[in-house]
C-alpha positions in Angstrom: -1.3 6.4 7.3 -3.3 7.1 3.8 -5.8 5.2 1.6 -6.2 5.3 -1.9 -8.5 4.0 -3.9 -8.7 1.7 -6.9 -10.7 0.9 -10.0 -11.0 -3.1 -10.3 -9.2 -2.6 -13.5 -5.3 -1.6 -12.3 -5.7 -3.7 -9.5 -3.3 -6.1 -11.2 -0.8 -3.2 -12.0 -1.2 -2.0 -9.0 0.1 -5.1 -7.3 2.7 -5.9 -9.5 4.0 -1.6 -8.5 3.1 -3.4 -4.8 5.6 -6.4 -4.5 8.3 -4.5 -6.8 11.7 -3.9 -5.0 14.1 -2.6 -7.7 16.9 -3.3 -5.3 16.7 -7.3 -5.5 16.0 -7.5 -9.2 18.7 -8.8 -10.8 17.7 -8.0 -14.4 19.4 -4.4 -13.8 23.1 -3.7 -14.3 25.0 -1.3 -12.0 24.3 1.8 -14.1 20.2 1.4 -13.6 21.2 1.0 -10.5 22.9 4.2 -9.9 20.1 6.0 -12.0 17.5 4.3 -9.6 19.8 6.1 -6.9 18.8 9.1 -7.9 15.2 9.1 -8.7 12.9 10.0 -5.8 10.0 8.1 -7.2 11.6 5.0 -8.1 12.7 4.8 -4.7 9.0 4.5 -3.6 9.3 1.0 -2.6 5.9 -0.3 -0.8 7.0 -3.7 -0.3 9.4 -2.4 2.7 6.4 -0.9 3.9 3.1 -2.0 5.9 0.1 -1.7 3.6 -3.0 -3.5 2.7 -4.4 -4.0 -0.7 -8.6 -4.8 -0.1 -11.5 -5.2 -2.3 -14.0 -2.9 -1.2 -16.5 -5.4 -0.3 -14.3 -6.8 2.6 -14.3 -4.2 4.2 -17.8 -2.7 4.2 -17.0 0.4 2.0 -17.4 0.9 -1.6 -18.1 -2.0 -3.7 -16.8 -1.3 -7.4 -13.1 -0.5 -6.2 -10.0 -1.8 -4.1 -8.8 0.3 -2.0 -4.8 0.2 -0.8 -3.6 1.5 3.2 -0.7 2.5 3.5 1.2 3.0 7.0 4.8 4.4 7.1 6.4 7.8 7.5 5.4 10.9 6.2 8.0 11.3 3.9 7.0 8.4 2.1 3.1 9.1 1.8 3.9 12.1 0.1 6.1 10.3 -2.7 3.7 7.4 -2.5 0.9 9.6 -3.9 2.8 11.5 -6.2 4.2 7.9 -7.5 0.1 6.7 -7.5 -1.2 9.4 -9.5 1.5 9.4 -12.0 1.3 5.8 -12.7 -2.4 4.9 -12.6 -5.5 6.8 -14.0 -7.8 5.6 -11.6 -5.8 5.9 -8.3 -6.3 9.0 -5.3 -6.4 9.1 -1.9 -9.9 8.0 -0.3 -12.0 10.8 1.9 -11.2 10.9 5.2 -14.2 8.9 6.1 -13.0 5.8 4.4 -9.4 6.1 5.9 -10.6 6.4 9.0 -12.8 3.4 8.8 -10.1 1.3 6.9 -7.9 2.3 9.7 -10.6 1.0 12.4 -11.1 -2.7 10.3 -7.0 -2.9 10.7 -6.6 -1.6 14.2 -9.5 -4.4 14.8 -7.5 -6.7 12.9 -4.6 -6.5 14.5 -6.3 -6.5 18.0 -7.8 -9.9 17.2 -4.9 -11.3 15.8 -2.5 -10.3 19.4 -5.6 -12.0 21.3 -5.3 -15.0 19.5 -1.4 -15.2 19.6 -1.8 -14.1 24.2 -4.2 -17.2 23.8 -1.8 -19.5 22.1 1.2 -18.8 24.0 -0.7 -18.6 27.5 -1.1 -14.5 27.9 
């Protein structure tokens, strides 16, 4: 799990890089496909993975930015950052004090959320 944070202004950017799977766009021919093969960074694809895009202010940290969690494999954290920094100025991994509490509103999140779904079908 990582956080990164965000200045308002490549928010939009940011989401587009978000949703983006190469893979199911149909704009590219075979041969960016193959080239896509073999680029580490391109194969970054944080739609396939669990994240969480937030404005600051939802979650109690730091007003003035967004800031993205991302959960998946190791692996992928390490390429995700390296893909981050290269494509947005604003964009590096939060101190561990924010992750940790970004981490705590999801865990909360997703505690609530099972509740409600026990309480719905009878748990």
């Amino acid at each position: 799990m990582r956080v990164f944070e965000c200045d308002p202004s490549e928010v939009k950017a940011l989401k587009k890089v978000l949703e983006y799977d190469p893979y199911l766009d149909k704009a590219l021919n075979e041969e960016q496909l193959k080239k896509l093969r073999d680029d580490k960074l391109a194969n970054v694809i944080f739609v396939r993975q669990k994240y969480d895009l937030r404005e600051g202010r939802a979650i109690g940290i730091n007003e003035s930015k967004f800031f993205l969690y991302i959960e998946a494999p190791e692996e992928f954290l390490s390429l995700a950052e390296e893909k981050l920094k290269k494509e947005f100025k604003s964009v590096k991994r939060a101190s561990p004090e924010i992750e940790g509490k970004f981490a705590s509103v999801i865990k909360e999140e997703e505690e609530k959320a099972n509740q409600g779904f026990g309480a719905i079908f009878g748990g």
